[in-house]
C-alpha positions as CSV (number, residue, x, y, z in Angstrom):
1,X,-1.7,77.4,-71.8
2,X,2.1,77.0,-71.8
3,X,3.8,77.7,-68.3
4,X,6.4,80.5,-70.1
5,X,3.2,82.2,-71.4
6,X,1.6,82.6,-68.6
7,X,4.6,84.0,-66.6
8,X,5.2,86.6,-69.3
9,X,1.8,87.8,-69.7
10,X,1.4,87.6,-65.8
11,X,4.3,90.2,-65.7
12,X,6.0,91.1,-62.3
13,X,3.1,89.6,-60.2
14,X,3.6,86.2,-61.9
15,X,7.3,86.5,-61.1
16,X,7.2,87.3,-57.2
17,X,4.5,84.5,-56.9
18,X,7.2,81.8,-58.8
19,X,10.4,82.9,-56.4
20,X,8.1,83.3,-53.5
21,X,6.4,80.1,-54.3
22,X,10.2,78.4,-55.1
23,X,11.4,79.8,-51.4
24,X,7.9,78.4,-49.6
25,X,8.5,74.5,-51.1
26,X,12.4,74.8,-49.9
27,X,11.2,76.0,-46.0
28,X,8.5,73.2,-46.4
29,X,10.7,70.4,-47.3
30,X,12.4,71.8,-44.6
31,X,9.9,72.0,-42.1
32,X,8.6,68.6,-43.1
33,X,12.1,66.9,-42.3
34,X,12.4,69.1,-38.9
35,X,9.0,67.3,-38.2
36,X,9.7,63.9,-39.2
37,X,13.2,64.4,-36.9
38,X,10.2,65.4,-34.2
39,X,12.1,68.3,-34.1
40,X,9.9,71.0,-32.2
41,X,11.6,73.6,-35.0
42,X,9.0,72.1,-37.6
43,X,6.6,74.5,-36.0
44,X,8.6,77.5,-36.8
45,X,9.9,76.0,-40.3
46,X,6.1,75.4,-40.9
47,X,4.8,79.0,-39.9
48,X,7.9,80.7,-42.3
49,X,6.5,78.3,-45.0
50,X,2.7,79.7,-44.3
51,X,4.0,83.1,-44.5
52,X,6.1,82.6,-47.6
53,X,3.2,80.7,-49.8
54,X,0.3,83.3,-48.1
55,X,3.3,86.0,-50.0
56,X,3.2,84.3,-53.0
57,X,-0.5,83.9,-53.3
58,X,-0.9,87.3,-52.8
59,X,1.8,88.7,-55.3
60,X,-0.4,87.2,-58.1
61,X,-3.8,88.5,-56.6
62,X,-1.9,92.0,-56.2
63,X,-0.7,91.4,-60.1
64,X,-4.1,90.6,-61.2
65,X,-5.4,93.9,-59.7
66,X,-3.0,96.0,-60.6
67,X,-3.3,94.9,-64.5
68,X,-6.7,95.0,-65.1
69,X,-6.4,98.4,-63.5
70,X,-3.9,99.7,-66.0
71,X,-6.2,97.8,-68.8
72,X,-9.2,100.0,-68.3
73,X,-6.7,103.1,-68.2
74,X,-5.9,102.1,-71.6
75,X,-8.7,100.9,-73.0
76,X,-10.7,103.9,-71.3
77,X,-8.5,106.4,-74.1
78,X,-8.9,104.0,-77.3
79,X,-12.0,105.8,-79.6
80,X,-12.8,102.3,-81.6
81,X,-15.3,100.3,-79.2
82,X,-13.9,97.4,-80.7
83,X,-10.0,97.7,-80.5
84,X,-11.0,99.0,-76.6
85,X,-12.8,95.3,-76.0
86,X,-9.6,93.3,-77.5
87,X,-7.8,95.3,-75.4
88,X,-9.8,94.8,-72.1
89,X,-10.3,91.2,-73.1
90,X,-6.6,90.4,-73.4
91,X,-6.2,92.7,-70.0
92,X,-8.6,90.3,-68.4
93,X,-6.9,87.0,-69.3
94,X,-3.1,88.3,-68.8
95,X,-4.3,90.0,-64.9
96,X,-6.2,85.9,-64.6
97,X,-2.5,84.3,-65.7
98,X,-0.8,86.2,-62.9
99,X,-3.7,85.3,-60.1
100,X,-3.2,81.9,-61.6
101,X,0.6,81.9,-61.0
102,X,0.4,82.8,-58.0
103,X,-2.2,80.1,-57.3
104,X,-0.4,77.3,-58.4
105,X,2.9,78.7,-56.7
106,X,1.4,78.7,-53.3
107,X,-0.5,75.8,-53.4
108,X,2.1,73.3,-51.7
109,X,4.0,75.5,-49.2
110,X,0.3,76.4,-48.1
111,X,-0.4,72.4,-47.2
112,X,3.3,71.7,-46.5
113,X,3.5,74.4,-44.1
114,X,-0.4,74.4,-42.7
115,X,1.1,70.0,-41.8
116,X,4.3,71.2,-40.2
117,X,2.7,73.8,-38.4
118,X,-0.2,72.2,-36.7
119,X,2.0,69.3,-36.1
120,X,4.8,71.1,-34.9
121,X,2.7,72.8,-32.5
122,X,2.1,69.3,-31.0
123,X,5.5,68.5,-30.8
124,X,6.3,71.9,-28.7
125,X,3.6,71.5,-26.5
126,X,4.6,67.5,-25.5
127,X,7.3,67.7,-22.3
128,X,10.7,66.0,-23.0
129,X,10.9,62.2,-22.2
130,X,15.2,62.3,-20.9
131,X,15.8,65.1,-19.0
132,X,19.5,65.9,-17.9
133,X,20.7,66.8,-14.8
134,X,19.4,70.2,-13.3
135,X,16.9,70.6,-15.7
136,X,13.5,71.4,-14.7
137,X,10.6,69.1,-15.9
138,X,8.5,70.6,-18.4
139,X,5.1,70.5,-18.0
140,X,2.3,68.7,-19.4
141,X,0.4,71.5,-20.5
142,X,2.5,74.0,-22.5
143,X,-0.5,76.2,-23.3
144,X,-2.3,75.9,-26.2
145,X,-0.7,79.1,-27.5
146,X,1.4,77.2,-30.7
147,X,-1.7,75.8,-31.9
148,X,-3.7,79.1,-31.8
149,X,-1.0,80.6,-33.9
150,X,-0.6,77.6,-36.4
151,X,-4.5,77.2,-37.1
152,X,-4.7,81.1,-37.2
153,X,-1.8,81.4,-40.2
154,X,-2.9,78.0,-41.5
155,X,-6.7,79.9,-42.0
156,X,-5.3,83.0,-43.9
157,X,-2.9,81.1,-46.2
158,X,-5.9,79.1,-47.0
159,X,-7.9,82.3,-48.0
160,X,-5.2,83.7,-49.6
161,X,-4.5,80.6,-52.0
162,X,-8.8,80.0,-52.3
163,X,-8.6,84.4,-53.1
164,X,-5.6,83.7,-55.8
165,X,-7.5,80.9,-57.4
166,X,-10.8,82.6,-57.2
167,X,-9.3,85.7,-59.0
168,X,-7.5,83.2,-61.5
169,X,-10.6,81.0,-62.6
170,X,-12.8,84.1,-62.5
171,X,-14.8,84.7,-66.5
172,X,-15.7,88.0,-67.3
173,X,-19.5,88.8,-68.1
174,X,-20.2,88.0,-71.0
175,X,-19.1,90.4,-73.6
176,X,-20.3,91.2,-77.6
177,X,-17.0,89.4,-78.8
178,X,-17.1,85.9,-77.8
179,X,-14.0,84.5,-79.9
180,X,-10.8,84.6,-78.4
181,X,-8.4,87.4,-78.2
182,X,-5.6,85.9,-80.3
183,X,-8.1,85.3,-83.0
184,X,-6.8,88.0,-85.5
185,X,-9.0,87.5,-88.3
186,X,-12.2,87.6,-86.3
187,X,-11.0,91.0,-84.5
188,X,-9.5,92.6,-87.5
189,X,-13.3,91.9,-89.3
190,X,-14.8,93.2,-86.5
191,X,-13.1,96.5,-86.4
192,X,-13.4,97.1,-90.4
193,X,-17.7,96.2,-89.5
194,X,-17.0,99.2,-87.0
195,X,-15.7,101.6,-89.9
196,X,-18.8,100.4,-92.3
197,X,-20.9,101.6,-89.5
198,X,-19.0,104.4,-88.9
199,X,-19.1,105.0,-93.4
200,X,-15.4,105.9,-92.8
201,X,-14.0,106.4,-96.6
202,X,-11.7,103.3,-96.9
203,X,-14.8,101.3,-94.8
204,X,-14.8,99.2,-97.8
205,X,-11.0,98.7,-98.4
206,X,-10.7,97.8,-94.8
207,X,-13.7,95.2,-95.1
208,X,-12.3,93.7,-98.5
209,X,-9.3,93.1,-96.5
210,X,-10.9,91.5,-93.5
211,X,-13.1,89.5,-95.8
212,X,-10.2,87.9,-97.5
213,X,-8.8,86.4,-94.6
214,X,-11.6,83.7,-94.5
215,X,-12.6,83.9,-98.4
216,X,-8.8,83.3,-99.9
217,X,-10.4,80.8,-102.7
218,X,-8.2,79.1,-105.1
219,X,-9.7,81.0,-108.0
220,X,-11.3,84.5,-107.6
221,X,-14.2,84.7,-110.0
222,X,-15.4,81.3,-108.0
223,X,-18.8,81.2,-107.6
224,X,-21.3,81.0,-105.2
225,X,-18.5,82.3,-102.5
226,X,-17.5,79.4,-100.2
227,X,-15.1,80.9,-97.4
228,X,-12.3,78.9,-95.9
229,X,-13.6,79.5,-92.7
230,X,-16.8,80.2,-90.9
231,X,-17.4,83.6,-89.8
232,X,-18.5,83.9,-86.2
233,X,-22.1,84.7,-85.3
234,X,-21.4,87.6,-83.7
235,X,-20.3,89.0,-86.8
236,X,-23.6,87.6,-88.2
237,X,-23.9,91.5,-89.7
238,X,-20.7,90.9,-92.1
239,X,-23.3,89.8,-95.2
240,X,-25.5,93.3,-95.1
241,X,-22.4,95.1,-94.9
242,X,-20.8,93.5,-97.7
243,X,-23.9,93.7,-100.3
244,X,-24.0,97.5,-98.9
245,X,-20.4,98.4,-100.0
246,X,-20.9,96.3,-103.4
247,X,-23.5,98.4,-103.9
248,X,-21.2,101.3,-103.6
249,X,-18.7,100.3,-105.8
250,X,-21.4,99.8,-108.6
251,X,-22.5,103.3,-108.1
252,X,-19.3,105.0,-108.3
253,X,-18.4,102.9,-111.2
254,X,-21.5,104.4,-112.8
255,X,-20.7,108.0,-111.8
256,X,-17.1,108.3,-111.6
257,X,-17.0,112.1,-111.4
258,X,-19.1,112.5,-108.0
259,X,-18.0,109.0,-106.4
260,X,-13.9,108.9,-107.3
261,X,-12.9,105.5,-106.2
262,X,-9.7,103.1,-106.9
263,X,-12.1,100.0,-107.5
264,X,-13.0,98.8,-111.1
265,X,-15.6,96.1,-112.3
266,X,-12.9,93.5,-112.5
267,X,-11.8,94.4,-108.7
268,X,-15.3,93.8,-107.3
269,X,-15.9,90.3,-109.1
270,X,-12.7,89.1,-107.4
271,X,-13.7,90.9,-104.4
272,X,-15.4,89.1,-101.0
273,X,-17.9,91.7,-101.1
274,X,-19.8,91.0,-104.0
275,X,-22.2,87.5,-102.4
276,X,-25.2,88.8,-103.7
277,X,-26.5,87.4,-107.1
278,X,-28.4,90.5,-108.3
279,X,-25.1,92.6,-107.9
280,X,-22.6,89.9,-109.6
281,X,-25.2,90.1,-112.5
282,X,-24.9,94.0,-112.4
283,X,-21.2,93.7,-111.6
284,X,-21.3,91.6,-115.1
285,X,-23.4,93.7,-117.3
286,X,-21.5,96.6,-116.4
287,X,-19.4,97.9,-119.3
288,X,-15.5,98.2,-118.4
289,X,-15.2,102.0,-117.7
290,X,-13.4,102.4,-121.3
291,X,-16.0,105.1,-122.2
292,X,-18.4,107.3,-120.2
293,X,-21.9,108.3,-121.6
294,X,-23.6,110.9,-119.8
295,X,-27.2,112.0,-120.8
296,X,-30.3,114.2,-119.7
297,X,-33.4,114.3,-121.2
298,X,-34.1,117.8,-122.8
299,X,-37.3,120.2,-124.2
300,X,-40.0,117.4,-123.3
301,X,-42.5,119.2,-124.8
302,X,-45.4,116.7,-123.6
303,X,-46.4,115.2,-120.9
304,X,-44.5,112.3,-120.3
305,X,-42.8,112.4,-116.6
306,X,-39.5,113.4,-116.7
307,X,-38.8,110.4,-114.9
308,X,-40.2,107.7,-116.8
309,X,-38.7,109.3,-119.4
310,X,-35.0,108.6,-118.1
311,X,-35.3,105.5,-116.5
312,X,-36.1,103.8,-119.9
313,X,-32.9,105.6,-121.7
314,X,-31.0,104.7,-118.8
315,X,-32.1,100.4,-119.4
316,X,-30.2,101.2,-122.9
317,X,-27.3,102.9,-121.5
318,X,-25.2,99.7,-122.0
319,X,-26.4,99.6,-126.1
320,X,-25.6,103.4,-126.2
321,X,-22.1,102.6,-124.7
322,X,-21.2,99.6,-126.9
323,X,-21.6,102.1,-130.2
324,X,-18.9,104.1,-128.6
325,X,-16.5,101.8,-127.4
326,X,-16.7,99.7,-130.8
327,X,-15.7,103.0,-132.7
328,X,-12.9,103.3,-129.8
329,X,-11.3,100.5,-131.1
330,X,-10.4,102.7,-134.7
331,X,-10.4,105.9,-133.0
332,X,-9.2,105.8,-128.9
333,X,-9.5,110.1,-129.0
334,X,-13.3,109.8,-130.0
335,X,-15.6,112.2,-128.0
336,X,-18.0,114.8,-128.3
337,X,-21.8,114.8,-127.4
338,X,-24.2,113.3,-130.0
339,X,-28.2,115.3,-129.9
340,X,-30.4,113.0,-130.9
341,X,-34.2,114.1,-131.4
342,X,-37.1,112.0,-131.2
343,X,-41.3,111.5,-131.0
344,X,-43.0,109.6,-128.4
345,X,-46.1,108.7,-130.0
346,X,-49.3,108.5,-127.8
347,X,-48.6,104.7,-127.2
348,X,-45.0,104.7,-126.3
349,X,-43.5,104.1,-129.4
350,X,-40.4,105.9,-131.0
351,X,-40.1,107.7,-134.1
352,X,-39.0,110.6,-136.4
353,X,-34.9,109.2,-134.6
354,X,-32.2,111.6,-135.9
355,X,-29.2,113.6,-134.8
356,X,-30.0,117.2,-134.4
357,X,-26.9,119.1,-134.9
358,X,-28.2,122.6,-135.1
359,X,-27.0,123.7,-131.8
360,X,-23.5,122.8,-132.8
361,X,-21.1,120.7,-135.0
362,X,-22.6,117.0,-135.8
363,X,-21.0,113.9,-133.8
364,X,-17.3,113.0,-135.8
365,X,-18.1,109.5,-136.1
366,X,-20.9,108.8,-138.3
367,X,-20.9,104.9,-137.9
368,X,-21.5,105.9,-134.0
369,X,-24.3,108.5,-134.9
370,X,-26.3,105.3,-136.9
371,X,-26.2,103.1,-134.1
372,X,-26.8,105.4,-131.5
373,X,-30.2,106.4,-133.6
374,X,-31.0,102.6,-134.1
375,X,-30.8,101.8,-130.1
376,X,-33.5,104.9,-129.0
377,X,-35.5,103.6,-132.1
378,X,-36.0,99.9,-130.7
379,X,-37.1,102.3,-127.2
380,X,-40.7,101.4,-126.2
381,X,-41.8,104.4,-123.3
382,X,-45.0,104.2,-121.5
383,X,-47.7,106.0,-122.9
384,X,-48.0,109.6,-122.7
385,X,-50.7,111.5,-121.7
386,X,-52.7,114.3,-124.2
387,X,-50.5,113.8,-127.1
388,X,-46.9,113.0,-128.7
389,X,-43.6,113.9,-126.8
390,X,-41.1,115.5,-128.9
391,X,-37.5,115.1,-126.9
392,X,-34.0,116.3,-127.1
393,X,-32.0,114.1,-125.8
394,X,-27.6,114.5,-125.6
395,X,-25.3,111.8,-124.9
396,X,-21.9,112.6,-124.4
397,X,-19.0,110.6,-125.0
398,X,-15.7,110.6,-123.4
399,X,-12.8,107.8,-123.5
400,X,-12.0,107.0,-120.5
401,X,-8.2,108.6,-118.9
């Protein structure tokens, strides 16, 4: 990681540690000169350098601390589990740069000084060789007392600098996001998994969205998907949720009223949610929403399940729909609701078609009326039981607004 990256995302902790770390290799050069002199001041040079790079190590240990505390304040208030890890995640690696920082700051005035002070402490313990006139001889034996004090502040620079470095090369636990923290796409797919979860309403906008920032193909009807790049396994859930909200899509395009949505047919084949090949083959045989044919079966007056009974008008839906939206083409105000009445015979077959317009005016487009009638002829239902079925069945059409 870049050096100016570091110090900014290591904040004020990273700062102290570099101008205390910047003032401890000045008093060691110092004390490292008083002691190659044989100056006995490179034992005090080299105790002000201990002190200055045990400072420095600890600003970025105190830095560290104090930003992962404020991380899990934060994080603690954020509702999305997932914007709350990023955020402790990042925490974690800015309150490491600032124990790093601090580690690498302190690192030479910490051996400079511990050298100068142990040595120096020699240097004042050894009695002078010329001694002047009046001067009292020092003695052989100062006391032991300079070496005490440089091994004692040699010992807790060294645990500070091993504590800063400790802090700074510390990992985490192991998390439920492995991939790094400036990985946008990964996060951003991550929290819009969160919303499917969650069935926010614009789950499925958000994971379109996320989707496309590994899909992004050349051309958007290509086909089987190939993304750009990989999704990571964590995220190993992506595929489900995808097929779940195509699914969605192709449900409120078949019942616009109850499931009001801003995606079309078009939309979801140039979407990154539709990867299954049994919804892109529903996504295709869907007709364009130009025209809307609702229908319920009506005075079954067998015994044929009502069921049964809709499923298999449902399968010719799309042939009912064409009629209309052919006769759309001449007339784009076309509507109305078409009865059509029919006989199930005892082995499933249709007969006796025609439009029964006695509760109400006959369908204004007689071309539509014909093929409408043709399509529930060519039905085959399952067989009913005890008898013929005699159904009333509506359709009704309306162009789409």
């Amino acid at each position: 990681m870049h050096v100016v990256t570091m110090l900014r995302e290591g904040g004020v902790g990273a700062y102290a540690a570099v101008a205390l770390g910047a003032l401890g290799l000045l008093l060691g050069v110092v004390a490292v000169i008083a002691f190659l002199s044989r100056s006995a001041s490179a034992f005090l040079f080299g105790l002000a350098t201990l002190v200055v790079g045990l400072g420095a190590a600890g600003a970025g240990v105190a830095g560290a601390l104090h930003g992962q505390r404020q991380t899990r304040l934060a994080a603690a208030s954020i509702d999305s589990s997932v914007t709350a890890e990023r955020v402790l995640q990042a925490g974690d690696a800015e309150a490491r740069n600032a124990a790093l920082v601090g580690f690498a700051a302190s690192g030479l005035p910490v051996v400079l000084g511990a050298l100068a002070a142990l040595a120096g402490a020699r240097l004042a313990r050894t009695p002078s060789r010329v001694q002047g006139h009046g001067e009292r001889a020092s003695s052989a034996d100062a006391g032991a007392a300079p070496t005490v004090v440089a091994v004692t502040f040699t010992l807790m620079a060294l645990l500070a600098w091993a504590g800063a470095g400790l802090v700074g090369f510390w990992r985490p636990p192991s998390t439920r996001y492995r991939f790094a923290t400036d990985d946008h796409d990964a996060w951003g797919l991550a929290a819009a998994l969160e919303e499917v979860e969650r069935d926010t309403p614009s789950a499925c906008d958000r994971l379109h969205e996320a989707l496309t920032r590994f899909w992004e193909p050349s051309h958007p009807r290509q086909w089987p998907r190939r993304m750009r790049h990989e999704v990571p396994p964590e995220l190993s859930q992506w595929r489900a949720a995808a097929d779940g909200c195509a699914e969605r899509v192709l449900t409120s395009l078949d019942q616009p009223a109850a499931n009001p949505t801003a995606w079309t047919r078009d939309g979801l084949l140039d979407s990154p949610l539709l990867q299954d090949d049994t919804l892109r083959a529903r996504a295709l045989a869907w007709s364009p929403a130009s025209a809307a044919v609702d229908g319920d079966e009506e005075n079954v007056t067998g015994t044929l399940a009502r069921e049964l009974l809709a499923a298999t008008v449902r399968r010719a839906l799309p042939r009912v729909r064409h009629c209309y939206e052919r006769a759309l083409t001449k007339n784009p105000t076309l509507a109305g609701k078409l009865l059509v009445s029919f006989a199930i015979t005892s082995r499933g077959a249709v007969e006796e078609v025609a439009e029964a317009n006695d509760e109400g005016p006959a369908f204004p487009d007689a071309e539509v009326t014909a093929c409408v009638v043709a399509v529930v002829a060519s039905l085959r239902f399952p067989a009913p039981t005890g008898g013929a079925v005699v159904v009333r069945y509506p359709f009704v059409f309306t162009p789409a607004r």
